[in-house]
N, C-alpha and C positions, 0 to 999 in steps of 0.2 A: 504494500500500500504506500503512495506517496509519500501521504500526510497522514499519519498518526493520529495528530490531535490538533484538529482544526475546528476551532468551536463557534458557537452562534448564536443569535438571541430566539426568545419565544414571544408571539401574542396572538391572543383568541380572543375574538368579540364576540358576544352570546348574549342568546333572549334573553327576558327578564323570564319570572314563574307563569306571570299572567298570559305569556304568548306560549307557552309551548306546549298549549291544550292545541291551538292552534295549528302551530307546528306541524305536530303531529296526523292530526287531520289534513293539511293540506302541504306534503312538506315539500321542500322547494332543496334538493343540492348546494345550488349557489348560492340560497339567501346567505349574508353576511351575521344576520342576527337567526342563524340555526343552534337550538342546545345540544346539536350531536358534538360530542368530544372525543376522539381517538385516545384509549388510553391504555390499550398494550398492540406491539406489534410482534408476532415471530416469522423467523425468515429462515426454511429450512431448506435441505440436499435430499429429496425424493429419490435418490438413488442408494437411499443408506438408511440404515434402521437406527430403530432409540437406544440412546441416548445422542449416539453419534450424527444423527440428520440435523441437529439445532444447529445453526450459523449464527444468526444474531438475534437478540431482542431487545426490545422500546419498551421503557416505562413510564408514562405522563401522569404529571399531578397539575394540579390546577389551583389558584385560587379564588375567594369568592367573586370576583371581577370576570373569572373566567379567563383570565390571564396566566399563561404557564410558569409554574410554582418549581420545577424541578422535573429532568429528564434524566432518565438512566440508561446506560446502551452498554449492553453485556456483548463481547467479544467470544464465541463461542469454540474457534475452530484451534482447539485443542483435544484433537480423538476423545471428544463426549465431554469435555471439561471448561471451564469458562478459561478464556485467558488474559483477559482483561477487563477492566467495567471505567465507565465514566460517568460522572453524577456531575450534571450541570444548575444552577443554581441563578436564571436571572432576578438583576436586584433593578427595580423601578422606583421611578421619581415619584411620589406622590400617585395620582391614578392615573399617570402616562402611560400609554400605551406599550411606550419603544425603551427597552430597557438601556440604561447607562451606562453596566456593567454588568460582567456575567462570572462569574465564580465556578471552577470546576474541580472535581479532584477527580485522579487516573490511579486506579486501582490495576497493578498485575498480579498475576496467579501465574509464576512458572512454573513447569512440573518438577517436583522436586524438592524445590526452591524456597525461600522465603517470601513472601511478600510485600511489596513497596508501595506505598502511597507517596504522591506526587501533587501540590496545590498551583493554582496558578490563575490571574485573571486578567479578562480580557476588557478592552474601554472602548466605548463608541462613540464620535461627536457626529451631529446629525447639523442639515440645514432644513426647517422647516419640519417634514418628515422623511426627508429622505437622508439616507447614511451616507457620510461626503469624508467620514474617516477610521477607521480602528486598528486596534494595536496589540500586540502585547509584549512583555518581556517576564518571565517568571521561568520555572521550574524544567518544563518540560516547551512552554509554547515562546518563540522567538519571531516577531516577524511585522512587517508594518504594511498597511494598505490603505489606497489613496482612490475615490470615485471622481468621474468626472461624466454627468449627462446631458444628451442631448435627444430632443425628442425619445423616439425609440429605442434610443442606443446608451446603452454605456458606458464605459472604456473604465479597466480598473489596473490600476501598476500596484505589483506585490513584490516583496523583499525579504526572503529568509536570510539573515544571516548567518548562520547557521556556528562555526566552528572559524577561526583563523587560518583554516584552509580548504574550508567548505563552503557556498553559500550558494540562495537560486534565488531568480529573479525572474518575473515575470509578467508580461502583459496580457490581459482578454480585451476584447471586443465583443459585446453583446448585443444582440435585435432581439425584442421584442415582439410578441402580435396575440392582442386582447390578454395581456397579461402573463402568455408564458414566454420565456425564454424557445424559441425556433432556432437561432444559428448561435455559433461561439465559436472566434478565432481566435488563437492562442499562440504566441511566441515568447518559448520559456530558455531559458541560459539556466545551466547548471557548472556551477566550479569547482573543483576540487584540486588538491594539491599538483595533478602532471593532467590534469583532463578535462576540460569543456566539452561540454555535451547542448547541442543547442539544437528544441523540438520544435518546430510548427504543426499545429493542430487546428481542424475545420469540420466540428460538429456541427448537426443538421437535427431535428428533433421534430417530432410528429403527435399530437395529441388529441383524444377525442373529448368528447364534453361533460362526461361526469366529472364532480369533486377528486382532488386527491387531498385526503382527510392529511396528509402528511403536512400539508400546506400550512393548514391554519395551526400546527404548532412546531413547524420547525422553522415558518419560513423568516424569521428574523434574529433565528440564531445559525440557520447553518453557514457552509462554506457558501460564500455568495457567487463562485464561478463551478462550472465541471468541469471535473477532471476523468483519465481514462478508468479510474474504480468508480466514479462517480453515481452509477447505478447498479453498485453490486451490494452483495450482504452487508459490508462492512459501511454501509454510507452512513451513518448517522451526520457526518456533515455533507451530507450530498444537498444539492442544491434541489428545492423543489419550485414546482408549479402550480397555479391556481386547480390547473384540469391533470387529469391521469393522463400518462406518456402510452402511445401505442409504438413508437419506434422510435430507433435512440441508435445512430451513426457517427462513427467521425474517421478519418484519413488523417494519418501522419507522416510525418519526412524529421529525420534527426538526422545530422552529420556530428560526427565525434574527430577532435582533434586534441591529438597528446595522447600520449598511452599507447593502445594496438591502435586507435582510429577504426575509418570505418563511417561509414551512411547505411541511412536503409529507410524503408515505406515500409507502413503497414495498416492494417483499418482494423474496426470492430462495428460490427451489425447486431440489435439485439429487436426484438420484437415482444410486446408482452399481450398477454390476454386476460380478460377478468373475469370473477361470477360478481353478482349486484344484487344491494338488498332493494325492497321494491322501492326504497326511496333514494336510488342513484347511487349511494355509497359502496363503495368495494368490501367483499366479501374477503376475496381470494385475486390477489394476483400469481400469476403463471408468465415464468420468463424464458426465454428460451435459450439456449444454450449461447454462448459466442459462437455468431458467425451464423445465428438461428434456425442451427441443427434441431431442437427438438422443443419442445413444449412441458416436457414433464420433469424439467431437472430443477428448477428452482421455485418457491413457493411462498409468498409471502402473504400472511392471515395477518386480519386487522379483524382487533376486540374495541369496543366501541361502551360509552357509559349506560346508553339503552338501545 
C-alpha cells in the first residue's frame, strides 16, 4: 500500500425525529436530511473460508448532531488475524460542520510481536467551506497539502517528506461532474537515496445513481485524491463519491533513473456490481477481480442503523 496512514475528516447531516416517520415512508437516496447512517462495513476474499476471508472492517459512531464521532478501520490481512486498527477521532468547532482537526491512533498487531500504538494529528484550514489546506507532522503521519479551484477542477500539490533520503511529491488534477470525481491526472516524483522514480497516472471513473453511504461519512476525512489501492480493501482513506462507482480505470507510464532504471506502462480495470435495499442503499457490493476477470472474489457488506 502507498500510504499507510493517510487520514480525513467526517460529517453527516440528518433529519431531525419528527421527519423520519416521513423518511421512511417516502425515502429518497439523495435526500441530504436522510437518518440512514452507515455504521459497520466488512470487506471480505470469497475465495477463502472463516476466519481467513475478512480483509477489512468500518466502525462508525456518531454524534447527536449526526456528525461522525469516531471511525475504526481494522486491517485484517494477517492469515485470519487483525494486523492493524486505526481509530480516528474528528474534533469540531462548536456545531460546524467541517472538522479542524482530526486525532488518530494506529494500533499494530504483529504476529508474534508486541504491540505499538502510535498518536498523531492532523489540521485543516478551510476558505469559506471548502479545504484550501492541511497538514500534519506527528508520529507516524509527515506531509503537507495545498488546494487550488477552479470551477470543476481542482488541482492539489502534496509533499511527503519522508526521511533525509527519502521523500515524494506530488500533483492531481481533478474534474468533476454532478459531484463525483470522473477523471484524475497525477504526476508523482518519488526520491530516495540512488533513485527517482517519476509516475504519470490518468484515471477515468464511471458511476451510476444510487447513494454511496460511504460518502456521507468519510467524505471529509479521507485521502482527498486516488491513488492505484485507492478502491481496494485496505481504503479506509480512499476517496469517495456522492453516487456508487460502476467502473474505476487508470493507465500509467513511470521511468526510473539511478539504481537498475528502467520504464514501463501499465493499467488497472475494475468493475463492480450491487444488490439494493428497496430504498436505493447498497446491500452488497461485488468487485471484480483486476483486470475484471471475475465477479465473485471481492465482497463488500454494509450494516446500516435501520
Amino acid at each position: 500500500m502507498k500510504y499507510l496512514i493517510i487520514l480525513f475528516l467526517f460529517s453527516m447531516t440528518l433529519s431531525t425525529v419528527s421527519c423520519k416517520k416521513e423518511a421512511i415512508n417516502n425515502p429518497d437516496p439523495v435526500a441530504k436530511d436522510t437518518p440512514v447512517l452507515l455504521t459497520k462495513v466488512f470487506y471480505t476474499d470469497t475465495t477463502l473460508s472463516a476466519p481467513y476471508d475478512t480483509m477489512g472492517r468500518y466502525f462508525f459512531q456518531y454524534d447527536d448532531q449526526y456528525r461522525l464521532s469516531e471511525m475504526r478501520f481494522e486491517d485484517w490481512m494477517n492469515a485470519g488475524q487483525i494486523f492493524y486498527s486505526i481509530v480516528s477521532r474528528p474534533a469540531y468547532n462548536g456545531l460546524d460542520s467541517l472538522p479542524t482537526k482530526i486525532y488518530y491512533m494506529l494500533t499494530t498487531y504483529p504476529s508474534g510481536g508486541v504491540s505499538q500504538i502510535y498518536y498523531d494529528t492532523m489540521n485543516f484550514t478551510y476558505q469559506g467551506n471548502q479545504r484550501i489546506k492541511d497538514s500534519a507532522h506527528g508520529e507516524q503521519i509527515l506531509y503537507n497539502r495545498t488546494y487550488t479551484y477552479s470551477g470543476n477542477n481542482i488541482t492539489i500539490q502534496e509533499s511527503y517528506p519522508g526521511s533525509p533520503t527519502s521523500s515524494m511529491y506530488s500533483s492531481h488534477n481533478l474534474t468533476f461532474s454532478n459531484g463525483n470525481l470522473i477523471r484524475q491526472q497525477d504526476s508523482i516524483v518519488n526520491v530516495s537515496a540512488s533513485t527517482i522514480i517519476t509516475e504519470w497516472y490518468d484515471y477515468q471513473f464511471q458511476f451510476n445513481s444510487h447513494p454511496d453511504p460511504l460518502y456521507r461519512a468519510l467524505r471529509h476525512i479521507c485521502r482527498p485524491v486516488v491513488d492505484e489501492d485507492g478502491w481496494t480493501y485496505f481504503s479506509y482513506q480512499r476517496f469517495v463519491n456522492p453516487n456508487l462507482m460502476d467502473h474505476y480505470h487508470y493507465d500509467r507510464d513511470w521511468i526510473s533513473v539511478g539504481g537498475t532504471g528502467g520504464s514501463g506502462t501499465d493499467y488497472n480495470d475494475i468493475t463492480y456490481q450491487y444488490q439494493f435495499r428497496p430504498d436505493g442503499y447498497p446491500l452488497i457490493q461485488y468487485q471484480s477481480m483486476p483486470n475484471g476477470t471475475s465477479f465473485s472474489y471481492f465482497k463488500q457488506v454494509y450494516v446500516y442503523n435501520k
